[in-house]
Structures are given as structure tokens and as C-alpha cells.
DODO-379784 format. One line per field, with one value per residue (C-alpha): residue number from 0; y, x, z; residue in one letter; chain. Coordinates in Angstrom, 1 decimal. Example, Ala and Ser with C-alpha at 12.3 -4.5 7.8 and 13.67 -1.06 7.14 Angstrom:
<balos>
k <- 0	1
c2 <- -4.5	-1.1
c1 <- 12.3	13.7
c3 <- 7.8	7.1
r <- a	s
c <- A	A
</balos>
This chain:
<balos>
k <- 0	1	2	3	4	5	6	7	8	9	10	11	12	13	14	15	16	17	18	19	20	21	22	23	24	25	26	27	28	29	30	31	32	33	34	35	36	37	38	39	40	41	42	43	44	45	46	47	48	49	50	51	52	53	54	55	56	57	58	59	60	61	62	63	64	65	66	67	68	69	70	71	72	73	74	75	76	77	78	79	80	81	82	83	84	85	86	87	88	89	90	91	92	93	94	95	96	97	98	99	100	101	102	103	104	105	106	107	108	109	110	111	112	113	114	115	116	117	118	119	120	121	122	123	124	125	126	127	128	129	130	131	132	133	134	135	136	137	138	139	140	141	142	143	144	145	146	147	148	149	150	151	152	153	154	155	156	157	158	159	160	161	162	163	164	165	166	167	168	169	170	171	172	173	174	175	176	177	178	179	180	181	182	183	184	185	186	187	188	189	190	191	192	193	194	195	196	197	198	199	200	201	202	203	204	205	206	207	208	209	210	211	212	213	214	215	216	217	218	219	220	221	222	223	224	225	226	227	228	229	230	231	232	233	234	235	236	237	238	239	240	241	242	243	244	245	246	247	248	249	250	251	252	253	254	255	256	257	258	259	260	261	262	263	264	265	266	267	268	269	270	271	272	273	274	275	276	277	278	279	280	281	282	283	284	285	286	287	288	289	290	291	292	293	294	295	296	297	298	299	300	301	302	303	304	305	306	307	308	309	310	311	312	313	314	315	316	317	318	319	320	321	322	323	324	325	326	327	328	329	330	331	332	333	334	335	336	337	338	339	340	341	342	343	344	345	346	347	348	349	350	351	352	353	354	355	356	357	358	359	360	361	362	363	364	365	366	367	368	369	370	371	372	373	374	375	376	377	378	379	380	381	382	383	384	385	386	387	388	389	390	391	392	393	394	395	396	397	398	399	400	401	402	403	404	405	406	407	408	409	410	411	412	413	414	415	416	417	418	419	420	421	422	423	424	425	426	427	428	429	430	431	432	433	434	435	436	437	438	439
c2 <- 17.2	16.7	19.4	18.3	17.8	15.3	13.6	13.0	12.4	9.9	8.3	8.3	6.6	4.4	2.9	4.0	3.9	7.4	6.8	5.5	8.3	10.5	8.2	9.1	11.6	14.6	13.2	10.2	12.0	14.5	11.2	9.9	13.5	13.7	10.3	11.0	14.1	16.0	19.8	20.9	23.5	21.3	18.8	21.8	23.3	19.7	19.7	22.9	22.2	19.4	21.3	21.0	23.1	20.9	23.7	23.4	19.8	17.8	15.1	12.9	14.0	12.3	8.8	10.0	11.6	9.0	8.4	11.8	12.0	9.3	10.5	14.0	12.4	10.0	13.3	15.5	12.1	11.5	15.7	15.2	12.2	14.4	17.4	15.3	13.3	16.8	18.0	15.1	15.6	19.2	18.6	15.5	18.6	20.8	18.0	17.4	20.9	20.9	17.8	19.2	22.4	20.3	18.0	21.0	22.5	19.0	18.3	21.7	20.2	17.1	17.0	17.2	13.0	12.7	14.5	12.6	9.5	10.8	11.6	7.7	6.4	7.9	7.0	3.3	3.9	4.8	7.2	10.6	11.2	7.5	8.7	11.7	10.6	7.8	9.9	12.3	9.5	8.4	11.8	12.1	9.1	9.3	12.5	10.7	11.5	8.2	6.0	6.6	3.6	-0.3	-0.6	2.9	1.2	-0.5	2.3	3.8	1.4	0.5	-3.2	-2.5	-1.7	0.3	-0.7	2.4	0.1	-1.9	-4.9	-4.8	-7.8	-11.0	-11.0	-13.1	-14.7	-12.4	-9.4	-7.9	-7.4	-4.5	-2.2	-1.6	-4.6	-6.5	-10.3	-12.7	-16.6	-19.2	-22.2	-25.4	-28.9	-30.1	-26.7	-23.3	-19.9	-17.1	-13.6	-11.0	-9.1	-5.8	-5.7	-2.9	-0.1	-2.5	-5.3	-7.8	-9.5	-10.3	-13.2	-13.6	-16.0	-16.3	-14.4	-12.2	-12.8	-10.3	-10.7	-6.8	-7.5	-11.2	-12.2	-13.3	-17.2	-17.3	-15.9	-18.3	-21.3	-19.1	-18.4	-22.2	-23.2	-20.6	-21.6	-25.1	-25.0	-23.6	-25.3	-28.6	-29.0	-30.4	-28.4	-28.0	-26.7	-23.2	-20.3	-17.1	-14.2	-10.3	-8.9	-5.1	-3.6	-0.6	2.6	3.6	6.9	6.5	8.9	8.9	11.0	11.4	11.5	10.2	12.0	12.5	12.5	13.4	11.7	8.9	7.8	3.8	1.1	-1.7	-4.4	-2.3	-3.3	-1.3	-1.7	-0.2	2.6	3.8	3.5	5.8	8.3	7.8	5.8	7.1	10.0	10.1	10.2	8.6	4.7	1.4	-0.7	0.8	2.2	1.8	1.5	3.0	2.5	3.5	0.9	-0.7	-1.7	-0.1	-2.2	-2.4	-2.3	-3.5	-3.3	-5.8	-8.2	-7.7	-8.3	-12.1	-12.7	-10.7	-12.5	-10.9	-7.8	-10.3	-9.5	-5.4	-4.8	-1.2	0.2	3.6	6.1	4.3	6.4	5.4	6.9	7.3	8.0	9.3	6.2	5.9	3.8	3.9	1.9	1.5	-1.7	-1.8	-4.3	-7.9	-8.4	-9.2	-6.1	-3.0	-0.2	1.5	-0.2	0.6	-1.6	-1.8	-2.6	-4.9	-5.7	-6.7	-7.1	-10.5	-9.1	-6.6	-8.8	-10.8	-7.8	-7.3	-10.5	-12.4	-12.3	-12.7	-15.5	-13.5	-11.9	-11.9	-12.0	-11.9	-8.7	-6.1	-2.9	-0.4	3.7	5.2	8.3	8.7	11.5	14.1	11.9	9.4	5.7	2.8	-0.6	-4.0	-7.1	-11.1	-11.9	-15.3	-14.1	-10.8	-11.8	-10.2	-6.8	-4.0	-1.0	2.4	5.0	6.1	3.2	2.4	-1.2	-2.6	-6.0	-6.8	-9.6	-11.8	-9.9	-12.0	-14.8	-18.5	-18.9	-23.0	-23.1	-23.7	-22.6	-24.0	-22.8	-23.6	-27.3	-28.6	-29.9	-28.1	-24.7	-23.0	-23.0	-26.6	-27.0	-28.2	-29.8	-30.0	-32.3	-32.4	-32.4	-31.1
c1 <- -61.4	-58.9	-58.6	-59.7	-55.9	-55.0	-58.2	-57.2	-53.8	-54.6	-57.6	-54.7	-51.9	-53.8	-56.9	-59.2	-62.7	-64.5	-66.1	-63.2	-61.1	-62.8	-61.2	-58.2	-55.8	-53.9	-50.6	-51.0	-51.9	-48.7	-46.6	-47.7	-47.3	-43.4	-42.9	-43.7	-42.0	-44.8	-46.3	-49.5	-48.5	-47.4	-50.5	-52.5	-50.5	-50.8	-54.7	-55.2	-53.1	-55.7	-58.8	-59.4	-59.5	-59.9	-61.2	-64.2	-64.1	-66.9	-65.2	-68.2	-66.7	-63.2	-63.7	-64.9	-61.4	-58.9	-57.9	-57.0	-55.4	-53.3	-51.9	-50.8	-49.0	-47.1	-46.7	-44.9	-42.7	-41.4	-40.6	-38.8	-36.9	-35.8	-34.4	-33.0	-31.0	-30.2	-28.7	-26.6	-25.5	-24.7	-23.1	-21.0	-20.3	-19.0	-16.8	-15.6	-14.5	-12.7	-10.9	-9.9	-8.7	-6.7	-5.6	-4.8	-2.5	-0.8	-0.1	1.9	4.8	4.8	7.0	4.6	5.2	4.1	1.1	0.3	0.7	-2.1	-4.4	-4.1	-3.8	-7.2	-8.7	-8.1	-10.1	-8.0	-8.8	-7.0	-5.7	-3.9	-2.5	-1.0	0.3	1.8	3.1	4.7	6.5	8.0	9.3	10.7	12.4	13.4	14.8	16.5	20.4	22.6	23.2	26.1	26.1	25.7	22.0	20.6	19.7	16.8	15.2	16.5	15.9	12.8	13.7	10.7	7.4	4.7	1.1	-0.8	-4.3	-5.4	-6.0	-2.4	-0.5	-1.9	-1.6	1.1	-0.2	2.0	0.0	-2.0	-5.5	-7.3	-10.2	-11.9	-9.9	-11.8	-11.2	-12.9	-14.4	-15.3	-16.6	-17.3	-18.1	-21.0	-21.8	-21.0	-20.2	-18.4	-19.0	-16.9	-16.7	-15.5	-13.4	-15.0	-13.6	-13.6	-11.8	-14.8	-16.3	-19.6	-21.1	-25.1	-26.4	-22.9	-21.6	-19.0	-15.6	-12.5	-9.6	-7.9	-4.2	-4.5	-2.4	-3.6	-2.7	-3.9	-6.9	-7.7	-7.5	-10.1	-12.4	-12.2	-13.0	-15.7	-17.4	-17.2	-19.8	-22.6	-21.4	-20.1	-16.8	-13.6	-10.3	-9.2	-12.8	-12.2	-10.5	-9.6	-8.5	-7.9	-9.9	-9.1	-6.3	-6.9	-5.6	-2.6	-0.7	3.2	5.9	9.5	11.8	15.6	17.9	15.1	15.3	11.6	10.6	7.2	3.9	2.2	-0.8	-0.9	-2.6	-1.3	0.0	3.1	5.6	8.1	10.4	7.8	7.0	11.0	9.9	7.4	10.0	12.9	14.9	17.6	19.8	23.7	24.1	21.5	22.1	20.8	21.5	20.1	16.6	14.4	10.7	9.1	5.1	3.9	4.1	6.1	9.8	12.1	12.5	15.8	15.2	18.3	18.6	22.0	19.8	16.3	19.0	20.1	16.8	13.6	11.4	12.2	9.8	6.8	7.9	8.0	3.6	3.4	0.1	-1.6	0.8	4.0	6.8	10.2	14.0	16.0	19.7	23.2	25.1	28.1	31.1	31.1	34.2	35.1	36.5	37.9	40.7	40.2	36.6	33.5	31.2	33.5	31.8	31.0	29.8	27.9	29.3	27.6	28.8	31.6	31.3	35.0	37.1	36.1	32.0	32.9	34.6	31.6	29.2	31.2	30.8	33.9	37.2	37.9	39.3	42.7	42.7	46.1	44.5	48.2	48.2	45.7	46.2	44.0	44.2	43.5	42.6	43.7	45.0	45.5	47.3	46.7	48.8	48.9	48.0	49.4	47.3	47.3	43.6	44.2	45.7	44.0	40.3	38.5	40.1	38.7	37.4	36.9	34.7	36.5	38.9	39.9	40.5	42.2	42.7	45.5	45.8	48.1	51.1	52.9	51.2	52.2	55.8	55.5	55.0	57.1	55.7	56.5	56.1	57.2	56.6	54.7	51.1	49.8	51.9	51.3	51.8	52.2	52.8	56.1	57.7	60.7	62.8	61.0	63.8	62.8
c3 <- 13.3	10.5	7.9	3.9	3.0	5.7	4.9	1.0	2.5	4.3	1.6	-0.6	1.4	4.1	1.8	4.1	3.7	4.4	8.4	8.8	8.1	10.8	13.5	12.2	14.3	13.1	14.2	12.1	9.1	9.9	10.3	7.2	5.5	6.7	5.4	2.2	2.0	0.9	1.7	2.1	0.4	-2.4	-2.2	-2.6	-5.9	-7.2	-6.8	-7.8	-11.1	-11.3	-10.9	-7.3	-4.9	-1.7	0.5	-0.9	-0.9	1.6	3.0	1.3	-2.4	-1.4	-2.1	-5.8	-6.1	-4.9	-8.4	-8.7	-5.8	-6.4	-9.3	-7.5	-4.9	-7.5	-9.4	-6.6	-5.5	-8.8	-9.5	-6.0	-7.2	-10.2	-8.6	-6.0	-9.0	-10.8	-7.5	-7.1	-10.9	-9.8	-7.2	-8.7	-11.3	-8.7	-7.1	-10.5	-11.0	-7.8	-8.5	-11.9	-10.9	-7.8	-11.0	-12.7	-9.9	-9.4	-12.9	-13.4	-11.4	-13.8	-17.0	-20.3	-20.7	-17.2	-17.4	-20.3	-18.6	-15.8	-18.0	-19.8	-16.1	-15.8	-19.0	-18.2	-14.6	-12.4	-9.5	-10.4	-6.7	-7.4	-11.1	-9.7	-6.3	-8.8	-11.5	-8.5	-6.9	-10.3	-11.3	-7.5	-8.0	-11.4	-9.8	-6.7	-6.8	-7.8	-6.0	-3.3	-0.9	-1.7	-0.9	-2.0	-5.6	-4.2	-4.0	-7.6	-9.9	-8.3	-6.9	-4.5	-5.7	-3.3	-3.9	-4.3	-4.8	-1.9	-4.2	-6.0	-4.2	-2.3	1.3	3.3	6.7	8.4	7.4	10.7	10.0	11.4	11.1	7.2	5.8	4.1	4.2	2.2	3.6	0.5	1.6	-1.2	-1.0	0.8	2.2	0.0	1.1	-0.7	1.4	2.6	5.7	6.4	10.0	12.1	14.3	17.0	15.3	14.6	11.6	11.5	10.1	9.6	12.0	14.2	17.0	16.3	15.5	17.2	14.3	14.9	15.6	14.6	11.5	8.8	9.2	12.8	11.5	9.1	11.5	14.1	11.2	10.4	13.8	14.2	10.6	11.3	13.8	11.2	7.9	7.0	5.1	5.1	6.0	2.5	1.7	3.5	2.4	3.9	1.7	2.3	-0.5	0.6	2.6	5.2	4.1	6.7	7.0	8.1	9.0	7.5	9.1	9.3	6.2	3.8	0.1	0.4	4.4	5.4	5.7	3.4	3.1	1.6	1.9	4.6	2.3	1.7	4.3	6.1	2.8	0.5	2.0	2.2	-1.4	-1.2	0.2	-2.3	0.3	2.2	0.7	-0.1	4.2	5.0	6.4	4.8	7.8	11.6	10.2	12.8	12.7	15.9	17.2	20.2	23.0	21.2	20.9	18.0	15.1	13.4	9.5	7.5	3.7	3.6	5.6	3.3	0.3	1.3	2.6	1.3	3.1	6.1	4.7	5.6	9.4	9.1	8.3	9.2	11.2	11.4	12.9	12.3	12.3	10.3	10.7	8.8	10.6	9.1	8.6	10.9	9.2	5.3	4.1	-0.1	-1.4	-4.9	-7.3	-7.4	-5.8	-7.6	-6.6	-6.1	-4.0	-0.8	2.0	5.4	8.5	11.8	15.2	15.5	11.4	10.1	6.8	6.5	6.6	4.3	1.5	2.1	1.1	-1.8	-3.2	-2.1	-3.9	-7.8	-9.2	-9.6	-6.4	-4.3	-1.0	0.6	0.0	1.1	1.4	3.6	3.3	6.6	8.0	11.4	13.7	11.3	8.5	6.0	6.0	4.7	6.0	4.3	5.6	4.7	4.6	5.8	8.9	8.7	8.6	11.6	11.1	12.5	9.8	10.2	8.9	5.9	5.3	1.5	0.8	-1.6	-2.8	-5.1	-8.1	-8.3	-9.6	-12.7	-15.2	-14.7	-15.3	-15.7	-19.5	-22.4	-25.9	-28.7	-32.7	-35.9	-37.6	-35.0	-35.2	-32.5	-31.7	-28.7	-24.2	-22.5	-18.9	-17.8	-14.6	-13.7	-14.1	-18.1	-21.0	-24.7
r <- x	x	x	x	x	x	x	x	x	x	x	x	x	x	x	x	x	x	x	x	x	x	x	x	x	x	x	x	x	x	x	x	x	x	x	x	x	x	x	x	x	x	x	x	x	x	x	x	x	x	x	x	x	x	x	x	x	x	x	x	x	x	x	x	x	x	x	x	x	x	x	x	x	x	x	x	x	x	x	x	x	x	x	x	x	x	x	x	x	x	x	x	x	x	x	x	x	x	x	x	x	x	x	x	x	x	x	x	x	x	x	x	x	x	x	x	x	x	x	x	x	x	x	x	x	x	x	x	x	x	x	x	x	x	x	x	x	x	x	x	x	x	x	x	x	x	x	x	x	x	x	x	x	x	x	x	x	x	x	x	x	x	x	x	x	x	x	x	x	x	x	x	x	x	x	x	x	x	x	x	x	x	x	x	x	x	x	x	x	x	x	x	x	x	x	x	x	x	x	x	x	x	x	x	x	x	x	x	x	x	x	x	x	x	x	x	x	x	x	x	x	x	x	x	x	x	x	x	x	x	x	x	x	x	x	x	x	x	x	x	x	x	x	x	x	x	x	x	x	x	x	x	x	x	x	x	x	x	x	x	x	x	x	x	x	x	x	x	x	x	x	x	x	x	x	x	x	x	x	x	x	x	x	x	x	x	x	x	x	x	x	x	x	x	x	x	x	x	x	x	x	x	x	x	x	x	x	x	x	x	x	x	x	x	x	x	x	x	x	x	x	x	x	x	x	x	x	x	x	x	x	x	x	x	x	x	x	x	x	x	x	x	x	x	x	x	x	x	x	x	x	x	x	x	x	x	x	x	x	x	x	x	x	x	x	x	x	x	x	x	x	x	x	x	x	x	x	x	x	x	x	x	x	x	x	x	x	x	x	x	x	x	x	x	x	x	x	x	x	x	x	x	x	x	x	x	x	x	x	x	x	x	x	x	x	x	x	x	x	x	x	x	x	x	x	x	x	x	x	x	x	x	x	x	x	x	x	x	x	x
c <- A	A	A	A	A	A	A	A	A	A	A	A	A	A	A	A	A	A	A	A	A	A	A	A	A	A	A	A	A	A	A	A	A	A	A	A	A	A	A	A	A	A	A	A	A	A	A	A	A	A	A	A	A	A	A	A	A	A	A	A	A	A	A	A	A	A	A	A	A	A	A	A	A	A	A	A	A	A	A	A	A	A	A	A	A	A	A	A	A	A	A	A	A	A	A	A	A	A	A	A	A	A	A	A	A	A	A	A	A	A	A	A	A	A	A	A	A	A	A	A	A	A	A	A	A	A	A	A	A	A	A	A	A	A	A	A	A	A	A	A	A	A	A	A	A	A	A	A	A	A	A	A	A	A	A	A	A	A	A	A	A	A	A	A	A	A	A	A	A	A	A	A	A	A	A	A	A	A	A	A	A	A	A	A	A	A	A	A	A	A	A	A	A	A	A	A	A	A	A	A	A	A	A	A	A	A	A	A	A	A	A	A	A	A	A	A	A	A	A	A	A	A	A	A	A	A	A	A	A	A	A	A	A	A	A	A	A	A	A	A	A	A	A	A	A	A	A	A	A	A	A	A	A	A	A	A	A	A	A	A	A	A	A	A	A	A	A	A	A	A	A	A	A	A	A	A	A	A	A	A	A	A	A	A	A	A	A	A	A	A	A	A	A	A	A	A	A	A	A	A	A	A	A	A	A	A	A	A	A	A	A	A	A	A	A	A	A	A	A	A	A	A	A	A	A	A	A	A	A	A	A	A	A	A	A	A	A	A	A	A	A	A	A	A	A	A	A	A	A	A	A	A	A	A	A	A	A	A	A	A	A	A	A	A	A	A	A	A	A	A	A	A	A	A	A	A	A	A	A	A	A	A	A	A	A	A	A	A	A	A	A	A	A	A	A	A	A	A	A	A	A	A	A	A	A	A	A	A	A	A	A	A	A	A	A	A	A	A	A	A	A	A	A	A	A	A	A	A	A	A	A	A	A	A	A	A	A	A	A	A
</balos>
């Protein structure tokens, strides 16, 4: 036999006539009871706060008391629902405190005007981790030592942005999509879709309705044409009715090591490209190279990363997408050579390999207008001594450079010398060209 409570349990919950009830067996009622949530104990408080005390109670009084009933068990669910709400406001409260106090500890190594800035960064709705690990990376930066070597001011004067949010830049189709991106499908025309789809640990999307769809390690432009052959089996459009967006890009950690300003571990999201996240790091410091950074994954074959090259061509960033566990380093750079006088863009410069005079003038811009390219001069360093080297560019071109070398490239040495001038009564005083052969 069922006791009185799981009888005006189960009147109240199953609308069960009374005969009916006695059918009834005790594991139901105790199913019922641990779906709701609800005590005996607490059913019997309730009741009892109500005037009824239900062990004295004949089970033919319970249909008379359903109303009653009712009204305890919608009483205890909603004072559940309460405290359950006030300890999620406590505990928000207690996560809040944390967070300020870790705030707190991270703002002390910010400048007064920085902290300032975190705290506005915050009032417009941004996540506080992201204002601070933004603010940090500015200061660090704004920090970095000048720049040293031709290619180190990318990474000063902030030529190269890193994307803290995931939603900050719009995807190329070279971008790799794996797991917890989240890539968008809009369909229009005769047949309309706009849904996304988060990729899951095991590289699919799924779709309501369709099998699923492996896109992990598939770029972005390959997967839009499988998505568009997949789709076009279950809707009807035309090929420039489908779209294929990343609306939200995995959150990576990579590992810069080597001669880095900042080396160490970041966590980003995987828009950012090989380039960006030497952002992240300050870039390479006063020894460290621009031009054989490698990128290394597992399995995989290194990855030479050159700034000279990114330079002339940035697209080349599209092909350096960086996955989870990446590691980048950051070498001491091998043959520095200086280049000053008559060339457009003056400074130090990193060669690699077999890189020559002619490779280096064309790093530095190529010559001036008034540049005496018979006559270049090179300092050298070489077995204990220093000498000079005088070369004729135009017979001189492929030149071998050494680490150290000074380069200098003269102007040319006097002004024209085929002018007269002429003053005085003249209408128009001043320098004419002359030939020879001319009289006065």
C-alpha cells in the first residue's frame, strides 16, 4: 500500500481519480517525487503550514483536497526556483569578486592611463580578460626597444594587428576550419536558409535533416563548394544564392620561442596568422632574425616565415593559419649588413643564403637619383683587421656580403659643369646649357 503522501503526490501530479490511485506503485510515485524535486519532508512542512496533517488523512478525504494540494506543490517549486536563482546571483557574486581581485592584481603592472583605458574597454562591453590581455600587449609594445634591423618596425609601430575577438576580421578561404568554429550557411531565392553550425571535436557540422558533413582541416574555399554540393540536394537555389561564412573563430594557444622580445605561450583566436601572433610577442628583438623564422607543427614540415617577403607581398600571411600547438622560432639572425649615402631607404639589413649587393640595394630601395654607383665603397671586417673595398656596381652586382659589412654608396662628386650663366641687362638672367662648339 502506498503511504498518504505519495497518494496526494500522485492525485496532485497524475490527475488520478481515487480507485485508481490504489493501483498505483511506490516506485512510480518515488519517480514522480524525484522529478519534481520535492521531499516528503518538504510536502509535509507545506501541508502542515496549510492546516493539514496528512497522517491523519483517509485516502477518501484526498480528492476534497487536490486544490490544496496543488497549490503546496506550486508553492515549494517556485521557493526552489528562488534560492536556486539567489545561488546563482551568489555565486556570479563570488566569481565577480575573483575576477576583480585577478583585475586588480593585473592592473597594478599597468600605467594609471592604461588602467583607465580597461576600465572604459570594459564599460563599452568588453570581456575584462580581453581589456587587460589588450592593454598588456600595448604597454609591452609600447615598451619594445627601437627598432634595430629593417623589418623589426612591423612589429613597433603596429603595421600588424592581432585579433583578440574571434569576430574582429573576415575570414580568407585559406583559413583551415576546425573544431568550435562556427561557420555560417545563408541560403535565398527560391529556398531560404540562414543557420549556423558549430564544427565538433570530430570535425563535422551538422545540418537538421542531412547527414553530416566532415569540414576539420578543409579550408574555407573548399568548404564552401562541399557545403554547396551537400545543400543542394535538400534546397533549391542557384550558385550565387549560397553563402558560406566563419561567424566564430576557435580559440588556439601557440608557442614563440627563440630571440622573441616577449616569448612564451598565447592564447588567440585562429584568424590571426603566423604574422599576428609575432605581434602578440613583440616581434623579434635587437638579435633576433626577420627573415628564417620558422613555424613548426607536429607531423609536419618547418615553415620558413620571412618578413622581407610578407613586405612585397602580404598576402602571403593568408598561407601561414596557425593551429592548436603550433610552435614559432625565433633564431639570431646570421648576416646583418648596413647600407648608407645615396640610396633611398638607408639602414641595416638581414641577408640570407646566397643574397648579394645587388639584393641588398634592392631592399634598400634602389639607388638615389644622385647616386655615383661607380663608386662603392664596402668596410670590412676580416681576419683581425678592418679594409676597404672599392666596387663599380655595374660590374660589381652579385657581390658577395658579409655579416658586418658597411656599404656605402657615393654621389656623384661635382655639379654639371656644361652651363654658362649669364647676369646683368638681360631679360632672363640665370644657367643655360652650352655645347661646344657655341660662341657668345
Amino acid at each position: 500500500m502506498l503511504s498518504n503522501f505519495l497518494k496526494i503526490l500522485l492525485l496532485a501530479v497524475l490527475l488520478i481519480s481515487a480507485p485508481a490511485l490504489q493501483a498505483q506503485t511506490p516506485a512510480m510515485a518515488q519517480a514522480e517525487l524525484a522529478k519534481r524535486g520535492i521531499s516528503e519532508e518538504e510536502m509535509r512542512a507545506k501541508l502542515m503550514e496549510k492546516g493539514i496533517d496528512i497522517d491523519n488523512v483517509s485516502p477518501e478525504e484526498l480528492p476534497k483536497m487536490e486544490a490544496t494540494i496543488r497549490a503546496a506543490i506550486a508553492e515549494i517549486e517556485a521557493d526552489k526556483k528562488a534560492t536556486k536563482q539567489i545561488e546563482k546571483v551568489q555565486e556570479q557574486v563570488k566569481e565577480k569578486a575573483v575576477v576583480d581581485k585577478k583585475v586588480k592584481n593585473e592592473v597594478k603592472q599597468l600605467a594609471g592611463d592604461a588602467a583607465d583605458e580597461v576600465a572604459k574597454a570594459v564599460e563599452d562591453g568588453k570581456a575584462i580578460d580581453e581589456a587587460i590581455s589588450e592593454e598588456i600587449l600595448e604597454e609591452k609594445n609600447t615598451n619594445a626597444p627601437p627598432t634595430n634591423i629593417y623589418g623589426h618596425h612591423i612589429f613597433r609601430n603596429k603595421s600588424i594587428k592581432v585579433y583578440n575577438q574571434a569576430t574582429d576580421v573576415r575570414a580568407p578561404d585559406t583559413y583551415e576550419l576546425g573544431p568550435k568554429d562556427v561557420v555560417n550557411i545563408s541560403i535565398w531565392g527560391y529556398s531560404e536558409l540562414s543557420k549556423s553550425y558549430e564544427v565538433t571535436m570530430d570535425g563535422y557540422i551538422k545540418p537538421d535533416r542531412m547527414a553530416p558533413i566532415f569540414v576539420k582541416g578543409i579550408t574555407l574555399g573548399n568548404a564552401k563548394k562541399l557545403l554547396q554540393r551537400a545543400f543542394s540536394k535538400y534546397y533549391n537555389f542557384k550558385s550565387d544564392e549560397f553563402a558560406v561564412n566563419l561567424n566564430y573563430s576557435r580559440t588556439i594557444t601557440v608557442n614563440i620561442t627563440g630571440e622573441a622580445i616577449h616569448p612564451g605561450s598565447y592564447t588567440l583566436p585562429a584568424i590571426n596568422t603566423a604574422f599576428n601572433a609575432l605581434v602578440a610577442s613583440g616581434g623579434p628583438s635587437d638579435i633576433g632574425s626577420v627573415r628564417e623564422i620558422t613555424l613548426i607543427r607536429p607531423g609536419k614540415s618547418p615553415v620558413k616565415l620571412d618578413i622581407y617577403a610578407y613586405l612585397e607581398n602580404p598576402s602571403i600571411a593568408q598561407n601561414a593559419y596557425l593551429q592548436d600547438g603550433d610552435y614559432i622560432h625565433i633564431p639570431v639572425s646570421k648576416k646583418i649588413v648596413s647600407i648608407s649615402g645615396a640610396i633611398l631607404r638607408p639602414f641595416r639589413y638581414e641577408l640570407t643564403g646566397g643574397e648579394d649587393l645587388n639584393d641588398l640595394i634592392q631592399y634598400a630601395g634602389g639607388f638615389k637619383a644622385n647616386a655615383y654607383n661607380s663608386k662603392i665603397q664596402i668596410k670590412r671586417y676580416q681576419g683581425q683587421e678592418e679594409k676597404l673595398i672599392d666596387l663599380d656596381f655595374a660590374t660589381a652586382k652579385n657581390f658577395s656580403l658579409l655579416n658586418g659589412d658597411v656599404v656605402r654608396v657615393f654621389s656623384i662628386p661635382q655639379k654639371y659643369e656644361n652651363f654658362v650663366e649669364i647676369s646683368g641687362e638681360v631679360a632672363l638672367p640665370g644657367e643655360y646649357e652650352i655645347e661646344k662648339g657655341w660662341r657668345v
